[in-house]
N, C-alpha and C positions, 0 to 999 in steps of 0.2 A: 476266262475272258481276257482281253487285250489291255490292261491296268486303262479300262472305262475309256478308250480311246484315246489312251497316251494324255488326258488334260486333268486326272485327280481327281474324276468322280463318274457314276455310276450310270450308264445312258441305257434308257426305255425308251423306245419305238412299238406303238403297236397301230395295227391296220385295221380298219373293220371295210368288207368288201359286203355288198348284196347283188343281185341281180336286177333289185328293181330299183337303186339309188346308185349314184356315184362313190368312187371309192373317198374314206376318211381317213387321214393319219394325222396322230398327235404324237409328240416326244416330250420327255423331261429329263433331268439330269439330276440328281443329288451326290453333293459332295460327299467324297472318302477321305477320312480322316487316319490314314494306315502309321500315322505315327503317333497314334496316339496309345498310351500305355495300356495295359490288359487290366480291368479291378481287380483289386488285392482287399479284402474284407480281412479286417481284424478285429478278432473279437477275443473277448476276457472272461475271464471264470476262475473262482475260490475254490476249496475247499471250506468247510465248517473250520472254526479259531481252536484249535486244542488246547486248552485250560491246563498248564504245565503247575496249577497248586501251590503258583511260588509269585502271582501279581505280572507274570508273563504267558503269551499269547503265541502260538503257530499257525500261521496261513500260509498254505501254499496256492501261490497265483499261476494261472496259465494263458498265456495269447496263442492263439487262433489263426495264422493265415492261412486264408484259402484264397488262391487263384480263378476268379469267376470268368478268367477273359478266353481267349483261343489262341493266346501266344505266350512265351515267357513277359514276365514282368519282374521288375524289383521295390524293395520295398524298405523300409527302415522299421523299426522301430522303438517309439521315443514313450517311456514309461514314467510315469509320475504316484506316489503315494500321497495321500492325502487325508491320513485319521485323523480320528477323534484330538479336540484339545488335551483328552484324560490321558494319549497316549505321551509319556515320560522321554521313553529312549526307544529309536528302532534298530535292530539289530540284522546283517546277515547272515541264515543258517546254510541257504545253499546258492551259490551262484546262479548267475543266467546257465541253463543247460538246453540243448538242443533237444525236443523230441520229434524221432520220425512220423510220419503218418504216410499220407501216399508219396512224399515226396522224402527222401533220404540222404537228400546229402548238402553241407554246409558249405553255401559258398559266399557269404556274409563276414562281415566283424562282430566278434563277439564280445564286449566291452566288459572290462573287469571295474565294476562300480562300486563304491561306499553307499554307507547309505544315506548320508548326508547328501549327495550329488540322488537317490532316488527320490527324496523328501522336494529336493527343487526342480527335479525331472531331467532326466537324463536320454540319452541314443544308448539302449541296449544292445542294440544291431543294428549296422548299418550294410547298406548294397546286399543284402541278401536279395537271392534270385529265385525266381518259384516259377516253374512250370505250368502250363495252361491244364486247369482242373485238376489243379493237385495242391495237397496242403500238408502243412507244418505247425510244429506249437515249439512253443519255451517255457519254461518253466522257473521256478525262483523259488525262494523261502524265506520270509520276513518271520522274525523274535520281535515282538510289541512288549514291552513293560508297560504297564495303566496305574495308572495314581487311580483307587477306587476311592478317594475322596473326592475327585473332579468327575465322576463317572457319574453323567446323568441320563434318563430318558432319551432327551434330545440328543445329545451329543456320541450316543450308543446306538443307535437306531436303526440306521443308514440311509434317513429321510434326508434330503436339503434343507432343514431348519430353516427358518431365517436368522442372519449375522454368523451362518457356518461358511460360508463359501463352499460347499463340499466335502468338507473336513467332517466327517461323520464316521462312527465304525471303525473299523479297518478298508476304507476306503483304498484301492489301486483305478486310477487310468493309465489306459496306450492310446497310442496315435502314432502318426508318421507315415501312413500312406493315403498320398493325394488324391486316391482313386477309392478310397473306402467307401463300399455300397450301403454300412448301417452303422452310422456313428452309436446308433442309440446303445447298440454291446460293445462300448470300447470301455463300458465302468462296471469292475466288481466290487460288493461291498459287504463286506462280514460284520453280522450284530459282535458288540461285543455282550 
């Protein structure tokens, strides 16, 4: 098409003709929004806590984007942890790492974080760029220490208690893209 008649949006004209009536045309017009960015879904997922025997915990986290749009898009991503009160200390075993999926290559910042800055949420990645229908994950490795004197039901569970704020389990959220089609997987959360 001609970009909708040079005015920004999408023009239908249709005709209906008979023999035994005068001819009918009707038009409408709906706006195109071509700068509008492509959805970027992100979404989270655990591993099971590995029980290191020593009052410390391993989770490995991974996010998810996938490009649901028909053009490149970019995206950030801004990750927050949020355990149990029982957890003591959080520790990192393995950096932010890039893995491939359909799409292969890094063209983001990769931010080299503590984990005090993960604990109050941080930009893991920012300006990464993803391809239409194509996706990518990250990956990390959080050490949890647990005071199993503070370890209860509630607070082990990875319900939203009341008076937890979210702080339950080994709780991780992401977020950071404006265009996320399913907030509802942006939270992993490992019993302890």
């Amino acid at each position: 098409d001609n970009n909708g008649g040079g005015d920004g949006d999408i023009d239908n004209t249709a005709t209906a003709s008979s023999p035994d009536a005068p001819n009918a045309q009707d038009s409408a017009a709906a706006p195109l929004d071509v700068d509008a960015p492509a959805p970027v879904n992100l979404a989270k997922s655990a591993t099971e806590a590995v029980d290191n025997g020593d009052g410390t915990y391993d989770v490995t986290y991974t996010i998810t984007a996938t490009n649901l749009g028909a053009a490149t898009s970019s995206y950030n991503v801004f990750d927050q942890l949020t355990p149990s009160a029982a957890v003591t200390s959080v520790s990192i075993l393995s950096p932010t790492a890039y893995q491939a999926g359909t799409e292969n290559a890094v063209s983001g910042t990769i931010a080299n974080v503590t984990a005090g800055q993960l604990l109050a949420g941080v930009n893991l990645v920012t300006n990464e760029s993803l391809a239409a229908g194509l996706t990518e994950a990250w990956t990390f490795t959080i050490r949890y220490a647990v005071d199993s004197a503070e370890l209860t039901q509630q607070n082990a569970d990875c319900l939203n208690n009341a008076g937890e704020n979210g702080n339950t389990g080994f709780a991780n959220n992401v977020s950071g893209s404006s265009t996320d089609t399913n907030p509802a997987d942006n939270r992993a959360c490992v019993p302890i």
